[in-house]
DOKOL-61706 format. One line per field, with one value per residue: residue number from 1; residue in three letters; x, y, z of N, C-alpha, C in turn. Coordinates in nm, 2 decimals. Layout:
residues N
nr = c(NUM,...) $
rest = c(ALA,...) $
npx = c(X,...) $
npy = c(Y,...) $
npz = c(Z,...) $
capx = c(X,...) $
capy = c(Y,...) $
capz = c(Z,...) $
cpx = c(X,...) $
cpy = c(Y,...) $
cpz = c(Z,...) $
This chain:
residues 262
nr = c(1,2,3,4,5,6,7,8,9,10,11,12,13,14,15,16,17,18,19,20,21,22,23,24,25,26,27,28,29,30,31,32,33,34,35,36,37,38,39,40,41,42,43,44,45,46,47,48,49,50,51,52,53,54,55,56,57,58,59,60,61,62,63,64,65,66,67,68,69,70,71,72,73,74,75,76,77,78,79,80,81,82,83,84,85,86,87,88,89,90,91,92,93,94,95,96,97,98,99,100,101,102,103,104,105,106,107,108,109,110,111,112,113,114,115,116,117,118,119,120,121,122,123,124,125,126,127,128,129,130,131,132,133,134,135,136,137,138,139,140,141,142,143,144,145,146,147,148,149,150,151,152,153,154,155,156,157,158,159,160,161,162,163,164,165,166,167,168,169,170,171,172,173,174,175,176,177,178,179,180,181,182,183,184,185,186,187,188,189,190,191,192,193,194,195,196,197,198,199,200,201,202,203,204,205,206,207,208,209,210,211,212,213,214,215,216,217,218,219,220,221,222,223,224,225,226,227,228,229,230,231,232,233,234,235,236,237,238,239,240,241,242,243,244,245,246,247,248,249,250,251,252,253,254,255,256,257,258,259,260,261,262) $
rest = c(UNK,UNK,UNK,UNK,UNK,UNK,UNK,UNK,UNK,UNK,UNK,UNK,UNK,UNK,UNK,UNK,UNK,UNK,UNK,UNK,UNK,UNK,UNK,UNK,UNK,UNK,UNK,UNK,UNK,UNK,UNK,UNK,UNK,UNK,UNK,UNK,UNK,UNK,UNK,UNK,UNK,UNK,UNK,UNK,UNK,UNK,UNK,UNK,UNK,UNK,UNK,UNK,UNK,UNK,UNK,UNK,UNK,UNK,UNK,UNK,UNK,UNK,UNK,UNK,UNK,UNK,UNK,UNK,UNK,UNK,UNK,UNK,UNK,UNK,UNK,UNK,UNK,UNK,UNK,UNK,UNK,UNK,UNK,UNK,UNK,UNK,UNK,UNK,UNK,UNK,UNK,UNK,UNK,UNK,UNK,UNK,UNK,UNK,UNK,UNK,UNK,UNK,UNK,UNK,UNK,UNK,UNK,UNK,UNK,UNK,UNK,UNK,UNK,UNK,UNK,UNK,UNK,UNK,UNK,UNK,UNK,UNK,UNK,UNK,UNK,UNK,UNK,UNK,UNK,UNK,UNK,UNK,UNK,UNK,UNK,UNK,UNK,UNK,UNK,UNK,UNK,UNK,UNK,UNK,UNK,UNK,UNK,UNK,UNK,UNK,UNK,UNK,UNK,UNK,UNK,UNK,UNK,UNK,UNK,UNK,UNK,UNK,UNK,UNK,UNK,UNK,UNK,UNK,UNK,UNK,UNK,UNK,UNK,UNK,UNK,UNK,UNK,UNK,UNK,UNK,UNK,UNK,UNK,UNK,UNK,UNK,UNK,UNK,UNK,UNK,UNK,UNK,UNK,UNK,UNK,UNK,UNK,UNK,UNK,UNK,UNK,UNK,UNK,UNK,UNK,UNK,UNK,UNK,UNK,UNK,UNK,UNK,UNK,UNK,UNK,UNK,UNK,UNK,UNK,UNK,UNK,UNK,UNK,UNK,UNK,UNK,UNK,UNK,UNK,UNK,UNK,UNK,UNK,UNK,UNK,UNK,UNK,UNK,UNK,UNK,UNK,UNK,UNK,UNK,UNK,UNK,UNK,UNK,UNK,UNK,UNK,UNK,UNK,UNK,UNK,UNK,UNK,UNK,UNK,UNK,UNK,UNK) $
npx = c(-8.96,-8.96,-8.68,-8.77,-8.97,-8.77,-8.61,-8.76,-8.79,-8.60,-8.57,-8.73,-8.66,-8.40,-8.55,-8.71,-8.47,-8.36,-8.53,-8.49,-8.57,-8.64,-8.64,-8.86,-8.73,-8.48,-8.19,-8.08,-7.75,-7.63,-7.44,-7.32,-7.14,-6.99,-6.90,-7.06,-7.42,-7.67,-7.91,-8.13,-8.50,-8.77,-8.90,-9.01,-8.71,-8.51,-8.22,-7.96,-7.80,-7.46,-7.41,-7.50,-7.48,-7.59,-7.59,-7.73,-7.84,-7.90,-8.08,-8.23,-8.20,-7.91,-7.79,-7.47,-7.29,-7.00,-6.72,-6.57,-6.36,-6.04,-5.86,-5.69,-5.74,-5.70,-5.60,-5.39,-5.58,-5.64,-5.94,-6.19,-6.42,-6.75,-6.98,-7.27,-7.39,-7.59,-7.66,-7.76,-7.79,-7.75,-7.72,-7.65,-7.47,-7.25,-7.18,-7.13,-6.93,-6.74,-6.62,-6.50,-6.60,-6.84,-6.97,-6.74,-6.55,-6.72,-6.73,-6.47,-6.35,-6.52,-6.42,-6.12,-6.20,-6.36,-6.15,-5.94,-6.13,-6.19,-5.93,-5.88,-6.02,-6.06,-6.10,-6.32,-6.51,-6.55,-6.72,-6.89,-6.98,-7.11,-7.33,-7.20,-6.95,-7.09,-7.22,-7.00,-6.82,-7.02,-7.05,-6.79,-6.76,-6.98,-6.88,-6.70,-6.75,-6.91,-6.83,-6.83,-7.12,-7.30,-7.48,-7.43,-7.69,-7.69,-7.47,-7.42,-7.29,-7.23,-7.14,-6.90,-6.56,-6.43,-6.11,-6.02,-5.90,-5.93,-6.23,-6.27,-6.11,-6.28,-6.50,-6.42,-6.38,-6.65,-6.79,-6.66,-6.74,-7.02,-7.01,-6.88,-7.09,-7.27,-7.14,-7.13,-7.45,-7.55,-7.41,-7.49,-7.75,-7.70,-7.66,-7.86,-8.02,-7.90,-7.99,-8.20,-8.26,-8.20,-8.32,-8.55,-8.48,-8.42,-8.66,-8.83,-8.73,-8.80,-9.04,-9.27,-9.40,-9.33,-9.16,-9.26,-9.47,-9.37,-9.27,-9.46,-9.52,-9.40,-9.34,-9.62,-9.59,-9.39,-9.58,-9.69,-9.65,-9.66,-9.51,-9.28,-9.13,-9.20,-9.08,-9.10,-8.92,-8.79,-8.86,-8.67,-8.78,-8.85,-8.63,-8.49,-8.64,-8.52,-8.32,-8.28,-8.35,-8.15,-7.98,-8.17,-8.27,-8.10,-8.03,-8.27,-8.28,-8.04,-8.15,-8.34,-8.18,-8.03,-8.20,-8.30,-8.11,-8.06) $
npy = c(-10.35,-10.19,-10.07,-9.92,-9.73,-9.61,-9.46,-9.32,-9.17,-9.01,-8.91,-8.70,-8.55,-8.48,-8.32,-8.09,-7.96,-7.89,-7.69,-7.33,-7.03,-6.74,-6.40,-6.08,-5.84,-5.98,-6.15,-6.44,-6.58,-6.86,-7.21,-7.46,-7.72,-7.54,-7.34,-7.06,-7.06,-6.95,-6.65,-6.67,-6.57,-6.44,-6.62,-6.96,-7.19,-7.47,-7.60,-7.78,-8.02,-8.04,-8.05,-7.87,-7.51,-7.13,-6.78,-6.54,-6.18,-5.88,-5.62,-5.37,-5.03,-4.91,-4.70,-4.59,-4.45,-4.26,-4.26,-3.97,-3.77,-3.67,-3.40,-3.19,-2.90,-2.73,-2.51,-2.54,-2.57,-2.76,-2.97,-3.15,-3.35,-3.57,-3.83,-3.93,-4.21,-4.32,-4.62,-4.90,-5.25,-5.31,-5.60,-5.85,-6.08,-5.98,-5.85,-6.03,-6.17,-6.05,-5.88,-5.87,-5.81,-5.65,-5.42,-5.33,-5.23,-5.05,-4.83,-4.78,-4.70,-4.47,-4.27,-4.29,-4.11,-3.89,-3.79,-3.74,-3.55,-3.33,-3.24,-3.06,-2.86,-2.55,-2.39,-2.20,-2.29,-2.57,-2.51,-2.30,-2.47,-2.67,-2.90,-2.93,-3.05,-3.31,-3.41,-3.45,-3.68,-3.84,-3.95,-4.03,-4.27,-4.37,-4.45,-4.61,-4.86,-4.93,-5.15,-5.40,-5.42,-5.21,-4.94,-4.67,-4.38,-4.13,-3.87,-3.73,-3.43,-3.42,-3.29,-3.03,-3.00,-2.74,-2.62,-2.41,-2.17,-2.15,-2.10,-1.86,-1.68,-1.68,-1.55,-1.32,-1.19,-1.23,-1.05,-0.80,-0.82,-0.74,-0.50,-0.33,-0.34,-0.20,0.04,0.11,0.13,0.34,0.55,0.55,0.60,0.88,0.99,1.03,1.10,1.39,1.44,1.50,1.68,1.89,1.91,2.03,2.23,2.35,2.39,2.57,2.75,2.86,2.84,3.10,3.15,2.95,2.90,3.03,2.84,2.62,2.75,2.76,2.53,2.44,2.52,2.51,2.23,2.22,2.38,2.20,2.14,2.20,2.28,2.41,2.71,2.94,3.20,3.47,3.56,3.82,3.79,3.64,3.80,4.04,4.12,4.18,4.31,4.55,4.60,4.71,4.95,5.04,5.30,5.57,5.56,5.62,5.89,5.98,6.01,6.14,6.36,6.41,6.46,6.71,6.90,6.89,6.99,7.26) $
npz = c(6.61,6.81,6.77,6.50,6.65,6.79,6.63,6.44,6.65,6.62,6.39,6.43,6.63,6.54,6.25,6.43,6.58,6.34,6.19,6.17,6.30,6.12,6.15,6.06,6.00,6.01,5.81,5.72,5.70,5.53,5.55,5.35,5.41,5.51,5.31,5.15,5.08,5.07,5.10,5.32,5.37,5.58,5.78,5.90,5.85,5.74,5.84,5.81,6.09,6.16,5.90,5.75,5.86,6.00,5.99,6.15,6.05,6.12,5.98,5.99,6.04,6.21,6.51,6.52,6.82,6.78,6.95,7.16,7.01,6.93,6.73,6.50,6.36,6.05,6.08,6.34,6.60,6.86,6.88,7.02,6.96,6.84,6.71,6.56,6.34,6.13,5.99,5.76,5.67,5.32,5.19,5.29,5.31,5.23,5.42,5.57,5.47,5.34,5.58,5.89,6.15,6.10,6.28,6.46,6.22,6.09,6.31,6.36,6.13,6.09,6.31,6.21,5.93,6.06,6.20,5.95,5.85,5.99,5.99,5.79,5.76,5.89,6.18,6.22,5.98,6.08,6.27,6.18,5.93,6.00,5.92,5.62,5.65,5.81,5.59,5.39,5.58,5.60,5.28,5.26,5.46,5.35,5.10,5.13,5.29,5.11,4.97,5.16,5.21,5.32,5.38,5.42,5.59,5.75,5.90,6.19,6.35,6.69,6.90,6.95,7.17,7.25,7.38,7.66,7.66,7.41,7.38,7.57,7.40,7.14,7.26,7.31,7.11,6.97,7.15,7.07,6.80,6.84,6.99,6.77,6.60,6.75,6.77,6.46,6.43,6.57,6.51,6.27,6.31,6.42,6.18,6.03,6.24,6.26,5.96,5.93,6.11,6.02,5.72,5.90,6.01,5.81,5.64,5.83,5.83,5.60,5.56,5.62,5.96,6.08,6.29,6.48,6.54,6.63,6.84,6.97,7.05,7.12,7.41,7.46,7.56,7.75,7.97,8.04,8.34,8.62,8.78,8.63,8.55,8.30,8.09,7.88,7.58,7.39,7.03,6.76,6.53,6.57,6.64,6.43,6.29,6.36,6.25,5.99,6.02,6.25,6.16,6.15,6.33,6.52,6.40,6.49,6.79,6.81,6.75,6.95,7.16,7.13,7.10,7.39,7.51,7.43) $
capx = c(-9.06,-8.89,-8.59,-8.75,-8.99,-8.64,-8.52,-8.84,-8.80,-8.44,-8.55,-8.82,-8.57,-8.36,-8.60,-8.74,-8.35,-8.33,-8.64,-8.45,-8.65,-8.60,-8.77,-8.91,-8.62,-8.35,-8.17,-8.00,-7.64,-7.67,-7.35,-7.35,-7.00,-6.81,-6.96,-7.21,-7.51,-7.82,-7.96,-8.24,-8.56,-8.80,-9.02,-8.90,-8.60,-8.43,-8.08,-7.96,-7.71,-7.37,-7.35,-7.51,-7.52,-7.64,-7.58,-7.84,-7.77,-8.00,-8.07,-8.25,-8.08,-7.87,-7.76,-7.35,-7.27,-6.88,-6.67,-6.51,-6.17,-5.95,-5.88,-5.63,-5.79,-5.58,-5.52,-5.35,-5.64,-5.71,-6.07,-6.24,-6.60,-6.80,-7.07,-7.35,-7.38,-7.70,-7.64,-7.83,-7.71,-7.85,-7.64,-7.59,-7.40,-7.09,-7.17,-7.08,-6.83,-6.64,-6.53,-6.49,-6.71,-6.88,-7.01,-6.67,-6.52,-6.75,-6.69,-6.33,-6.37,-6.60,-6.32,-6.06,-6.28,-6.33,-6.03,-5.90,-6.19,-6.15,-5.74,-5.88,-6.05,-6.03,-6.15,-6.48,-6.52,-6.59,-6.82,-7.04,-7.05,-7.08,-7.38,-7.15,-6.90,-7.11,-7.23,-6.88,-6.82,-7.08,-7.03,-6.63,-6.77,-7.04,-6.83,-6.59,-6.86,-7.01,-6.78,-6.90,-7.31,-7.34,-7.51,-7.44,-7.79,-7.67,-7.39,-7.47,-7.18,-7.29,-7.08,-6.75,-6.58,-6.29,-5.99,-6.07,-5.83,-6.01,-6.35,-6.21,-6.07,-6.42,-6.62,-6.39,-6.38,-6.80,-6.80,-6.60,-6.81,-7.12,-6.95,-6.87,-7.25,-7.35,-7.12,-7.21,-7.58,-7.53,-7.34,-7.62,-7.85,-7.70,-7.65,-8.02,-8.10,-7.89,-8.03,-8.35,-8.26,-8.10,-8.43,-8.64,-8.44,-8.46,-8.83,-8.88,-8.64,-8.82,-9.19,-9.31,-9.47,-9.35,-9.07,-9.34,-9.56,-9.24,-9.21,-9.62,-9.58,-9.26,-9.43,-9.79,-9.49,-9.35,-9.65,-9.79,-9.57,-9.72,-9.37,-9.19,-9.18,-9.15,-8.99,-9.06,-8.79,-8.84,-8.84,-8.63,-8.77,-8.85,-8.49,-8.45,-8.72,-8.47,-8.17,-8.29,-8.37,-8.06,-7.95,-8.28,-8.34,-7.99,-8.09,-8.37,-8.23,-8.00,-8.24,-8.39,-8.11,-7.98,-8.33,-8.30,-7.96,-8.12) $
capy = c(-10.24,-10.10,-10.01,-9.83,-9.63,-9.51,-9.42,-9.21,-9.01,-8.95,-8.82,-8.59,-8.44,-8.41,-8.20,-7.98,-7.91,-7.82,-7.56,-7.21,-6.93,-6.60,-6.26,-6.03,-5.75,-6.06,-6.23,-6.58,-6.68,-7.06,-7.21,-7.61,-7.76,-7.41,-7.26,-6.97,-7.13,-6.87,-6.62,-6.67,-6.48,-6.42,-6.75,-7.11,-7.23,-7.58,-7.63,-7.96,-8.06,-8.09,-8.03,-7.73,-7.38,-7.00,-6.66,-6.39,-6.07,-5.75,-5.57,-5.24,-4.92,-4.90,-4.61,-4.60,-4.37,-4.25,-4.17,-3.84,-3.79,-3.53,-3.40,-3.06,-2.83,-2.67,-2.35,-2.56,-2.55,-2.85,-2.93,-3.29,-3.39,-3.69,-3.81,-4.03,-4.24,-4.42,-4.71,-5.04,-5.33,-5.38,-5.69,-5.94,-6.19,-5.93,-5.82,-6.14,-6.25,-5.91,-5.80,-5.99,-5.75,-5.49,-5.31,-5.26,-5.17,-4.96,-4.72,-4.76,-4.64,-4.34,-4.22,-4.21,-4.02,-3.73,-3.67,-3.61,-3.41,-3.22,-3.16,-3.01,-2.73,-2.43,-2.38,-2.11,-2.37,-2.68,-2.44,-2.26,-2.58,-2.88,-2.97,-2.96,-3.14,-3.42,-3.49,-3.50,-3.76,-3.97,-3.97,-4.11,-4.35,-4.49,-4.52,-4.75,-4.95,-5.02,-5.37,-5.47,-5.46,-5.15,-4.82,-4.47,-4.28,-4.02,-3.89,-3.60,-3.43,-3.39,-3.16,-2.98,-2.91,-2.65,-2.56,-2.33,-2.06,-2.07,-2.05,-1.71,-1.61,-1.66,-1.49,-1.15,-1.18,-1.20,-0.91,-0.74,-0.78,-0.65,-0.32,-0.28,-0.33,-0.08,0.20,0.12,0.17,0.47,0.63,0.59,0.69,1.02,1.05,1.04,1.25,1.53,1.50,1.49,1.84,2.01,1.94,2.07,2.39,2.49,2.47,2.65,2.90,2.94,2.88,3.19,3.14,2.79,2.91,3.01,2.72,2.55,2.82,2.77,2.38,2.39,2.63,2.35,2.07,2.31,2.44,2.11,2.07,2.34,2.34,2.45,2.85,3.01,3.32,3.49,3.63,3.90,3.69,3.69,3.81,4.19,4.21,4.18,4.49,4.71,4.59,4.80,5.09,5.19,5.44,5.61,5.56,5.70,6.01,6.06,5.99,6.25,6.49,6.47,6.52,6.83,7.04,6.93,7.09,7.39) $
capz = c(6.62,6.91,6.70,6.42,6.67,6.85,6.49,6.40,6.74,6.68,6.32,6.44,6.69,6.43,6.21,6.51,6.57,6.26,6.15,6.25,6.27,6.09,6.17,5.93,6.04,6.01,5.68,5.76,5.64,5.50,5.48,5.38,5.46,5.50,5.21,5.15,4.98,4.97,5.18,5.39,5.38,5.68,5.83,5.93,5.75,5.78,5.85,5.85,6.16,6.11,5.72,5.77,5.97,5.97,6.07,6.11,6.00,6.18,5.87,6.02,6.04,6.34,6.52,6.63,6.90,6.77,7.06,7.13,6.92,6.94,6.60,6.47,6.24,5.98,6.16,6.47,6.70,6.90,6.89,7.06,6.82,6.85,6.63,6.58,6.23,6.14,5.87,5.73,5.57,5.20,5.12,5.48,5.24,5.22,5.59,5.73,5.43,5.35,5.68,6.02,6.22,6.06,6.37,6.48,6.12,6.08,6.41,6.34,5.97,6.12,6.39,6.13,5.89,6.13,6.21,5.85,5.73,6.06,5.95,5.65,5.78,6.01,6.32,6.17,5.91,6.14,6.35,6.06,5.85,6.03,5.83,5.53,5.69,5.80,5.45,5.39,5.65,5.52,5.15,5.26,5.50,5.26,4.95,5.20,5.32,5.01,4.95,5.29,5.16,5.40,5.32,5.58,5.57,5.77,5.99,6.27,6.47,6.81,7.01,6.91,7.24,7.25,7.47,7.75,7.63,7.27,7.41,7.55,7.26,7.09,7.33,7.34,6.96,6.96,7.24,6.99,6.65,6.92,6.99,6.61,6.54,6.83,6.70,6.36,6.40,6.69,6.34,6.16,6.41,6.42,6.07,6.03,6.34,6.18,5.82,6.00,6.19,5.87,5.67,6.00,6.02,5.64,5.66,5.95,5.76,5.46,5.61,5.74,6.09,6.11,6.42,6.58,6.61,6.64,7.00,7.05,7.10,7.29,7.54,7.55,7.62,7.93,8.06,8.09,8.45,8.70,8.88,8.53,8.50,8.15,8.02,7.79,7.50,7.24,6.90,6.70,6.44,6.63,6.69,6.26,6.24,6.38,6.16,5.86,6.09,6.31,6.12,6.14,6.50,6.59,6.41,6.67,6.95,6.85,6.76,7.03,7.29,7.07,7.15,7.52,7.58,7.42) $
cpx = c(-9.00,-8.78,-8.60,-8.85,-8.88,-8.57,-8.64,-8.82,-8.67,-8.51,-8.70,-8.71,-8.46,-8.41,-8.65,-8.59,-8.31,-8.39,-8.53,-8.58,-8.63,-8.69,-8.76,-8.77,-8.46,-8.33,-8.07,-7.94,-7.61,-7.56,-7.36,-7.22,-6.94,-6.85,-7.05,-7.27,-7.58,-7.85,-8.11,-8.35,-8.63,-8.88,-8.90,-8.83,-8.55,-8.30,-8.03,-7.82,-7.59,-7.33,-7.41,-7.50,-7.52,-7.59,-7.69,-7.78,-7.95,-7.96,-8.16,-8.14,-8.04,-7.77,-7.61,-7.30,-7.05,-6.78,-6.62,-6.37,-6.15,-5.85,-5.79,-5.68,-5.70,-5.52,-5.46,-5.47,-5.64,-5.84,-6.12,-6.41,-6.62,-6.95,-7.18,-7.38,-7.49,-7.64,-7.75,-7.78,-7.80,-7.80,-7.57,-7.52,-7.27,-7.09,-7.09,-6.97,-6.71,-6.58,-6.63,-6.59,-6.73,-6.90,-6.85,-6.58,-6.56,-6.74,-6.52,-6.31,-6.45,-6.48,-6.20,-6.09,-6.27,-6.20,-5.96,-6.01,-6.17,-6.00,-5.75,-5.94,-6.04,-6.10,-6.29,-6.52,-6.59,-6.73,-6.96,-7.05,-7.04,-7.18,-7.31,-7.02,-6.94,-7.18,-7.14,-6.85,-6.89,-7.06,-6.88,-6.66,-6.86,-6.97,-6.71,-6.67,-6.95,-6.98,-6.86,-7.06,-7.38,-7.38,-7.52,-7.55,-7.72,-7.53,-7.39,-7.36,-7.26,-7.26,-6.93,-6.66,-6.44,-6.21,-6.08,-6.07,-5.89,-6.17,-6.34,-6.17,-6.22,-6.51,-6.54,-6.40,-6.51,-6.81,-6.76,-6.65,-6.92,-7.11,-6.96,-6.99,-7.30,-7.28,-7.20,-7.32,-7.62,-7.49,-7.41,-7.76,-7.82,-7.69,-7.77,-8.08,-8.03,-7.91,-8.17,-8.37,-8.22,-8.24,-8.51,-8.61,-8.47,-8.58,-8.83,-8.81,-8.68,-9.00,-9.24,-9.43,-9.41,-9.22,-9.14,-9.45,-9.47,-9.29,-9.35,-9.62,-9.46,-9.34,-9.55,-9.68,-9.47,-9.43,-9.75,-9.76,-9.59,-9.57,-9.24,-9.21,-9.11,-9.13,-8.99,-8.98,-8.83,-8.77,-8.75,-8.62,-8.81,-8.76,-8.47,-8.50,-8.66,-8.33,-8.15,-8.29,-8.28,-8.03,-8.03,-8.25,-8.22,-8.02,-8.19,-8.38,-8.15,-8.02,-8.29,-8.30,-8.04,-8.07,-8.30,-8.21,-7.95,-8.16) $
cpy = c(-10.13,-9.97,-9.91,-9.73,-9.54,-9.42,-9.31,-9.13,-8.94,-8.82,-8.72,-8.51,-8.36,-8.27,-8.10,-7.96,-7.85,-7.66,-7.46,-7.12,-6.78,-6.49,-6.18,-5.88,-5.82,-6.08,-6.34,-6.62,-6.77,-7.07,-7.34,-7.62,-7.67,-7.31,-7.22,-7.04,-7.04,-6.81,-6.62,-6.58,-6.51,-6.54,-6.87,-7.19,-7.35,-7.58,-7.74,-7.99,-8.12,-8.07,-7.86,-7.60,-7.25,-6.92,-6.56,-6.26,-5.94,-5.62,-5.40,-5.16,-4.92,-4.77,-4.59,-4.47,-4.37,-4.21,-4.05,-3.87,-3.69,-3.54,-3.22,-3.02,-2.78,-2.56,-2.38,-2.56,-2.67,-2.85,-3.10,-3.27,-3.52,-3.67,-3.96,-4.13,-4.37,-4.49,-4.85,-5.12,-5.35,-5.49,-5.81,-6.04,-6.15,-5.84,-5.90,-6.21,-6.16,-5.88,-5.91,-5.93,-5.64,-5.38,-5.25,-5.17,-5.08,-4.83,-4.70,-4.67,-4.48,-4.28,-4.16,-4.10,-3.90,-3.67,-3.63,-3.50,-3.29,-3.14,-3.12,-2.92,-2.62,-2.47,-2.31,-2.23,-2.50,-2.63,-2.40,-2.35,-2.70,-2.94,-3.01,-3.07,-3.30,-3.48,-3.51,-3.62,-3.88,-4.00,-4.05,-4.26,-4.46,-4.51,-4.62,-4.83,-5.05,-5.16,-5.44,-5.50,-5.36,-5.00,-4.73,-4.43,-4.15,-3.98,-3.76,-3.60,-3.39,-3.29,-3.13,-2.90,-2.85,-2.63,-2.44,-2.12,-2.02,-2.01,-1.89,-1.63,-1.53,-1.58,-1.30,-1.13,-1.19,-1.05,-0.81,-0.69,-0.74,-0.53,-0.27,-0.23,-0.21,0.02,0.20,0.17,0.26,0.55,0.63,0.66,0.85,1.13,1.12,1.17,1.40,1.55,1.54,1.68,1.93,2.02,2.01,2.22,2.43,2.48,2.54,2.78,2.94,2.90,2.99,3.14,2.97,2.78,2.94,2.96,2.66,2.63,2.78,2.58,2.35,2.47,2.50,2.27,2.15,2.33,2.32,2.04,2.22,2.40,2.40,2.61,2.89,3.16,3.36,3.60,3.72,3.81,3.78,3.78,4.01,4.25,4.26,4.28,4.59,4.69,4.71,4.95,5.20,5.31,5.55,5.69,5.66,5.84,6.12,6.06,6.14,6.38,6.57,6.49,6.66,6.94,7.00,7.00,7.23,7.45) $
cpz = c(6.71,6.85,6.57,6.54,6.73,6.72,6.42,6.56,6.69,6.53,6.34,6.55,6.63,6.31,6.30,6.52,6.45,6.14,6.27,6.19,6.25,6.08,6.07,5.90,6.02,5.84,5.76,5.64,5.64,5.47,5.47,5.35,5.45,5.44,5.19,5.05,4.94,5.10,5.25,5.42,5.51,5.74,5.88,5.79,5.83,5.71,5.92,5.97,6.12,5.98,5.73,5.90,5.91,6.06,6.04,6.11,6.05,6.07,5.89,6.05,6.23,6.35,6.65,6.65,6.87,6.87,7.04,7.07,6.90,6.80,6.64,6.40,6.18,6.03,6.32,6.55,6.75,6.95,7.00,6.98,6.86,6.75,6.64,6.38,6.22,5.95,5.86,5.68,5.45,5.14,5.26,5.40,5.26,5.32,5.65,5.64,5.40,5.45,5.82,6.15,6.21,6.14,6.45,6.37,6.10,6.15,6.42,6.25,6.05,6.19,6.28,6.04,5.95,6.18,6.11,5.80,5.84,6.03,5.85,5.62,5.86,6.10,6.29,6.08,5.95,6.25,6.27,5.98,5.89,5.96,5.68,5.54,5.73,5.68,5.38,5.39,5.64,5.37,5.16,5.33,5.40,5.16,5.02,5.25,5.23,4.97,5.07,5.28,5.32,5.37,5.44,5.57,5.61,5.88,6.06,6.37,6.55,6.88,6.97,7.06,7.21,7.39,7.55,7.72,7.51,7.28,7.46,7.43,7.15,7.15,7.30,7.14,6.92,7.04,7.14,6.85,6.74,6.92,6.83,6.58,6.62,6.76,6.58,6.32,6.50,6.58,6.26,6.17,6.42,6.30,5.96,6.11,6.30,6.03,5.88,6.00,6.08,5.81,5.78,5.99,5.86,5.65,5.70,5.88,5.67,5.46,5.65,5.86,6.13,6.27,6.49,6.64,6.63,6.84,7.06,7.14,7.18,7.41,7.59,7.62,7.75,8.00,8.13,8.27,8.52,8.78,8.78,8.55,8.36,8.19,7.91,7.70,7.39,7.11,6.79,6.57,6.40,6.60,6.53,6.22,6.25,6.31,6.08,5.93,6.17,6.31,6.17,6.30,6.60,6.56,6.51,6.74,6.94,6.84,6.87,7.18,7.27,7.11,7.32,7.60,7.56,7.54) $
């Protein structure tokens, strides 16, 4: 009696040793003597001691932090990038039997990656299209991942830093398209303010009276400042009365100095 109750504890310690427990976020790799058997879905699973064992496999997306890598663009520049690369596993069978440690493969695989797609562009190129670049960057990484039973969602460069001397470069080379833009629209500004003044003057030239409310409202603007003094000019349009007339007028001037010397 003694001997079978020692022999029913042993096999109840045996079955509690052997219920594992898999979470709803896990999958558990079953292997019975060596070899993959079946993957494990989420609840209590028995795995029998000795003939059997498991691996769990964390099958949510995880988010790896790429180190910085110093990378050449096609136009010589030296640049340093770093990125961030969120992936999932859809297949933990060929996680854990395809490759010996996915999470390092996979940040290995990313590092290389950036630095050729970065040797394959310019220097403007890696700046104005990093979003195009990083869907790049993932489209290479996931179609290499795909034996492994690993899918890239997304891959976001973080910071691109530059040389000291090219950050210089860039800033007098922005300073530079600024100025452009100010003449540019200074040139157009004046090109305006004298069509402006050309149409202003031919009216005024072919309105009658329109020069002199033109002179009536410059005078209101002056006089509105008690410490201004005006002046005013015989118009010009007096002096034009005696154009047609000289002739005339000389006549009687000298008429009338010919009777005074009489």
């Amino acid at each position: 009696m003694e001997f079978l109750i020692f022999l029913f504890i042993i096999f109840i310690v045996v079955i509690l040793s052997s219920i594992k427990q898999v979470n709803e976020y896990e999958r558990g790799i079953k292997f019975t003597r060596g070899k993959f058997s079946k993957i494990m879905g989420p609840g209590w699973r028995l795995v029998l001691p000795v003939f059997q064992s498991f691996r769990k496999v964390d099958i949510r997306t995880k988010a790896v932090d790429v180190p910085e890598q110093e990378a050449i663009t096609r136009d010589n520049v030296s640049v340093k990038i770093n990125a961030v690369i969120y992936y999932k596993i859809f297949d933990a069978s060929k996680a854990v039997l395809a490759v010996e440690n996915f999470y390092y493969a996979v940040s290995q695989l990313a590092q290389t990656t950036m630095r050729n797609v970065v040797g394959s562009v310019t220097l403007d190129e890696l700046l104005s299209e990093r979003e195009k670049l990083s869907t790049q960057i993932c489209n290479v990484i996931d179609q290499a991942t795909d034996p492994w039973g690993i899918k890239v969602e997304n891959v976001e460069l973080k910071d691109v830093a530059l040389p000291e001397e090219m950050k210089r470069v860039i800033a007098k080379a922005a300073e530079a398209e600024r100025e452009k833009a100010a003449v540019i629209t200074k040139a157009k500004g004046e090109v305006e303010a004298s069509e402006n003044l050309a149409k202003a003057a031919y009216t005024m030239s072919q309105v009658p009276g329109a020069l002199h409310l033109r002179t009536l409202s410059t005078i209101n603007d002056v006089s509105s400042d008690q410490s201004n003094t005006i002046i005013f000019a015989i118009p010009l349009e007096v002096l034009r009365a005696f154009e047609g007339d000289n002739a005339k007028a000389k006549k009687i001037v000298d008429a009338i100095v010919s009777k005074e010397s009489k």
